[in-house]
N, C-alpha and C positions, 0 to 999 in steps of 0.2 A: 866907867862913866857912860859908855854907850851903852849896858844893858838897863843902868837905872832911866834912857833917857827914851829906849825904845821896847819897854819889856816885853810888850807882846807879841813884836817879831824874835825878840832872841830868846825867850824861854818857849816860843811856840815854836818855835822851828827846833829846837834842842829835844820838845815832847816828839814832837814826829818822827826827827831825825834816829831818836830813840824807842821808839814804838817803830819804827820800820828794821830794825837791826837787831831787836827781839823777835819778831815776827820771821825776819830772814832765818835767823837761830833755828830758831823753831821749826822751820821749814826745811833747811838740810838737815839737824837730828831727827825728822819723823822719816823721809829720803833717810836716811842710814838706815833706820830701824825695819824700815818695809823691803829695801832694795839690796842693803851691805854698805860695805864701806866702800868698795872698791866703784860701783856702778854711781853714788854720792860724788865722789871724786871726778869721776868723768864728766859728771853733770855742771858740776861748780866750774870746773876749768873751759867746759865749751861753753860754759855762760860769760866766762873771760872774754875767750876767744871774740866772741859774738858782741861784746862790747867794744874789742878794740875795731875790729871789722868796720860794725856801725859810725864808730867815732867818723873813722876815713870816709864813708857815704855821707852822711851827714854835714860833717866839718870840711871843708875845704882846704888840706893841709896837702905841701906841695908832697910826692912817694918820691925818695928815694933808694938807692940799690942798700943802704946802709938796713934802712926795714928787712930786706930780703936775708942779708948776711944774719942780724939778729935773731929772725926766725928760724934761720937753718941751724942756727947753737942752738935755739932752745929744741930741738927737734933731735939735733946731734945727743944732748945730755940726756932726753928721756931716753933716748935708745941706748945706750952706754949704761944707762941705770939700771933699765932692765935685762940689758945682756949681764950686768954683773950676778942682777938677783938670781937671774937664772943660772949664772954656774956658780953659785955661791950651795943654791940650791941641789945641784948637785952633786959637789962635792963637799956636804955636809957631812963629816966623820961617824961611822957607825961606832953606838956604843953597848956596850952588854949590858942587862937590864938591871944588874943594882948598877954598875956607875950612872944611868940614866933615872934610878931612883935617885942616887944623889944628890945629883946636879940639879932634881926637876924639871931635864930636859922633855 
């Protein structure tokens, strides 16, 4: 009922909305293709960061210590993730080269 009564706010804002989220697409897989995946990922995530940041400058919401504690987990799990990769990475089992033909290792 509301889109028949206002169409040009809800199908225009749904073209934008949609044309801005193509556009985004687009902009981290050309960022993959030029930089990697891994240097992609950093960028997306600190454009996170720098949102939530801003929100706090911006918005006038009261901090407190419970923000701090949140941040420290997510900061605890990336490191836990990559201390994993990394001995995951190194104790990846040597294998002789037809079993490693076999597997497609």
């Amino acid at each position: 009922m509301f889109c028949n009564q206002h169409p040009a706010e809800t199908y225009g804002y749904g073209v934008v909305y949609s044309l801005t989220g193509y556009f985004g697409v687009q902009l981290v897989l050309a960022l993959v293709h030029i930089a990697g995946a891994f240097i992609a990922a950093v960028i997306t995530t600190g454009r996170k960061v720098m949102t939530i940041t801003l929100s706090f400058v911006l918005f006038s919401k009261p901090f407190s210590v419970h923000y701090v504690w949140s941040g420290l987990l997510v900061l605890l799990g990336v490191y836990l993730h990559s201390l994993h990769k990394l001995h995951a990475k190194k104790s990846k089992p040597m294998l002789i080269p037809a079993a490693r033909d076999a597997f497609n290792v």
